[in-house]
N, C-alpha and C positions, 0 to 999 in steps of 0.2 A: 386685462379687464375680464370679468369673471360672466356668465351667461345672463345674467339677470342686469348685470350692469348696462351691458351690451345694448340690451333691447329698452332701456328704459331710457340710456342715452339716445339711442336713435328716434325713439318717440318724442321726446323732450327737442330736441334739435329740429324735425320735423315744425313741433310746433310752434315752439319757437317763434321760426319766423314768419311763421300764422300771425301769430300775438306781434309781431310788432308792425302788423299793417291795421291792428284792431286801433289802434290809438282814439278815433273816433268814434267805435263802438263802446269804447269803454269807458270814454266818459259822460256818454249817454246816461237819464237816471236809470237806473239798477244796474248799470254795468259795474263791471270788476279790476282790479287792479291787475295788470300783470305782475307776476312772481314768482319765484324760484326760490326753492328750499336755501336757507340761511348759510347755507357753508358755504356757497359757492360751487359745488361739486354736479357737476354737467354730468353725473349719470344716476342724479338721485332724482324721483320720482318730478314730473312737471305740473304746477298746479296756477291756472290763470286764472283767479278766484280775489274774490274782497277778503283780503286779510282776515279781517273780522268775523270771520263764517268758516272756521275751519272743520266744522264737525263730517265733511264728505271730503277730505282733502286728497290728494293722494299720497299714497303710502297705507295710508287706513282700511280696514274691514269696509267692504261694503253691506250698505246694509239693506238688510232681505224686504222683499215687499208680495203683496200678492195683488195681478190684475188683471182683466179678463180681457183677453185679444178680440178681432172682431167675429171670431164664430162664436163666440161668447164663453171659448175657456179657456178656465184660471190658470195664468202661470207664474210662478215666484221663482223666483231670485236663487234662494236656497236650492230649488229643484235644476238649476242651473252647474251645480259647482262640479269643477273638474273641466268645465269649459271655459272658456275666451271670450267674457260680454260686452260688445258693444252697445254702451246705456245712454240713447239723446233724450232726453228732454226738449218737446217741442209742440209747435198749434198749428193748424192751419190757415189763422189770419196773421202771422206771423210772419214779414220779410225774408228777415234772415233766413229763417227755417225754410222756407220756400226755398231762397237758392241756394243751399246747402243741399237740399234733401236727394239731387241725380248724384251727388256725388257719394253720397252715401248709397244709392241703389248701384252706382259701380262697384264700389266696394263689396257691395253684398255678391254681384255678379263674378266677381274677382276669388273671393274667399266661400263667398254662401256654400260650393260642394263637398267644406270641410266638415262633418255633421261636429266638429268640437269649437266652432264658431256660431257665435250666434248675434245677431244684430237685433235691437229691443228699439223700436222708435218710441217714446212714451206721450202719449201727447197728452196737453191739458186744455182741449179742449173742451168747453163746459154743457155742449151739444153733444157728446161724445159720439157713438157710431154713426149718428145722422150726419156728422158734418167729417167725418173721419173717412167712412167707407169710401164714398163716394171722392173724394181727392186721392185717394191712394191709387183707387180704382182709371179714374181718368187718367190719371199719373204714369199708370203702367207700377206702379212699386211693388215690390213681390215682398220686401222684406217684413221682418212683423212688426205689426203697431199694438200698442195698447193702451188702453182708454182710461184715463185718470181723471175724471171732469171734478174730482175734489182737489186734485192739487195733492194727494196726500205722499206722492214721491218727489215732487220738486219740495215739500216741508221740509222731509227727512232727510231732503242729499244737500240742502242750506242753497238751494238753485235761487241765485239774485239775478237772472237775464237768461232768455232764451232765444236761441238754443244753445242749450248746453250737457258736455258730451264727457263721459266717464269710460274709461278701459279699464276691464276689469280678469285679473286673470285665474287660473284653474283654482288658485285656491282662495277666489274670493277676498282679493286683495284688490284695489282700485291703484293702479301702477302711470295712469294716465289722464289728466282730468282737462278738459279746454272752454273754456268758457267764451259763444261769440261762434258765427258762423266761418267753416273752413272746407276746404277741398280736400277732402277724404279718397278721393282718388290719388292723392301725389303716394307717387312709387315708394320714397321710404317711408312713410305709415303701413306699407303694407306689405315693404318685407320685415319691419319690425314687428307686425302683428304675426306673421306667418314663423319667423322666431319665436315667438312666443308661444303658438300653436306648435310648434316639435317641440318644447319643451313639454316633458308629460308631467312636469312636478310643481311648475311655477308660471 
């Protein structure tokens, strides 16, 4: 099994069996179908998404956006490449997002000293820095948030439920997509990310 396989099976597996405790999330309205690429092949990219919406799928280009974090500057996407994005989609009246989000700040605590990793919280909510700073702040969360109060990155990544979480790697390929809250601390998501992170090509 070849390096790229490797790690895109391990992330796939990891989530996996995320997705199948989501069953009730997913049939929530806006929620997604769980699915796996059509051949069958447990090391091709994982995507738990509504069929119907595959324009952010994985496998695909991710696509570039620009948005002002809460000191109020711009970061895009594209200024990103060559690094390892972790992209959630999320709000702060939001359940799910709520208990997702320490395990994502483990994550960050775990990888954050890698400067070729980068964790991106996006949030949409529609009070943006008023209602952002302040729960990040209480929170303790170091990692970065940025402020979408248009929605116009959940448009373009076809986001039907949040939170929801895109891996994205150095060359701006979206290699991992999860749709529905998960524990971002489990150990193999994160030696499959840190795989990821030694590869300098992919």
């Amino acid at each position: 099994m070849n390096r790229d396989a490797k790690i895109l099976s391990a992330i796939a597996v990891a989530i996996l069996g995320a997705a199948l405790g989501l069953m009730v999330y997913v049939n929530a309205p806006g929620g997604g179908v769980a699915a796996s690429d059509d051949t069958g092949d447990a090391s091709a990219p994982l995507t738990i998404k509504n069929a119907n919406a595959p324009t952010a799928a994985a496998g695909k280009l991710a696509i570039d956006f620009k948005l002002k974090d809460l000191r109020g500057k711009t970061i895009s996407l594209s200024s990103l490449r060559g690094k390892v994005v972790f992209l959630n989609i999320w709000a702060t009246w939001c359940g799910p997002c709520r208990e997702e989000m320490p395990s994502i700040e483990n994550l960050y605590e775990k990888l954050g000293g890698d400067r070729d990793f980068v964790i991106l919280a996006v949030s949409q909510d529609t009070d943006g820095g008023a209602a952002v700073a302040p729960y990040m702040r209480t929170n303790g969360f170091k990692f970065d948030a940025l402020l979408d109060p248009d929605n116009e990155v959940g448009e373009a990544y076809d986001v039907s439920g949040i939170p929801e979480t895109f891996i994205i790697d150095r060359n701006g390929r979206i290699v991992a997509h999860h749709l529905g809250p998960y524990d971002w601390s489990n150990p193999e998501i994160r030696d499959a990310l840190r795989e990821l992170l030694n590869s300098k090509t992919g």
